[in-house]
N, C-alpha and C positions, 0 to 999 in steps of 0.2 A: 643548614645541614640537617640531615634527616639522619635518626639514630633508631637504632633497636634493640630492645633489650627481652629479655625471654628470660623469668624465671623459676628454675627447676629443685625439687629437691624430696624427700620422701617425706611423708604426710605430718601436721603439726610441729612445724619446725620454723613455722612462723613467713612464710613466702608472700602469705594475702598483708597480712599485718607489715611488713616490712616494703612492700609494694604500695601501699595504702600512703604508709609515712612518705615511701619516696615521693610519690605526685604532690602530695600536700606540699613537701619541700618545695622542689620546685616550681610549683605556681604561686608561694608567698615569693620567691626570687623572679618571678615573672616569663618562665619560659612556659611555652606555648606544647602544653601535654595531650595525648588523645590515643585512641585505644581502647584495650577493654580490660575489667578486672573481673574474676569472679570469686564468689565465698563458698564455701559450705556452709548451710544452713542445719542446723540440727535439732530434732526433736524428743526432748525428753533423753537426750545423751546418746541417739541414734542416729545417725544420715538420714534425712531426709528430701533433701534439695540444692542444687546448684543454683544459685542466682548469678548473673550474668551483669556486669553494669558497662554503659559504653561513656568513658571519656570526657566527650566532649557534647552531648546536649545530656549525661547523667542519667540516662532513661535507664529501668532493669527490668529484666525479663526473665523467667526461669527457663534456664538451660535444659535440666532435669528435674524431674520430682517422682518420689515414691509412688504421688497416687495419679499421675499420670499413665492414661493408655497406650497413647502412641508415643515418637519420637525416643530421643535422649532418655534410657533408664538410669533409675542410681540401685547401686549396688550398696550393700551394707556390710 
């Protein structure tokens, strides 16, 4: 059975962290997780980056970043 979960909520209220706990749960209980999570990354107590992580081979990529030209901006 395939599930989906999506979650929302206005900004540090703990959604990355409580998302993070959940997959850990669950793969010490052995179910088969995958997906993406992302953080904000912050510099010197500023926004400066999304990082992006996928799942199931772990790899991360920035989503956004301040000092990037193109794509994805981040906003402060």
């Amino acid at each position: 059975m395939i599930s989906l979960l999506l979650v929302t909520g206005p900004p540090d209220v703990g959604k990355n962290h409580g998302s993070h706990e959940t997959v850990n749960m669950l793969r010490q209980r052995g179910v088969n997780v995958g997906g993406m999570l992302n953080r904000e990354v912050r510099d010197k107590g500023v926004r400066a980056s999304f990082e992006i992580q996928d799942l199931v081979s772990e790899r991360r990529r920035w989503l956004a970043h301040l000092n990037k030209r193109s794509g994805p901006q981040v906003g402060t």
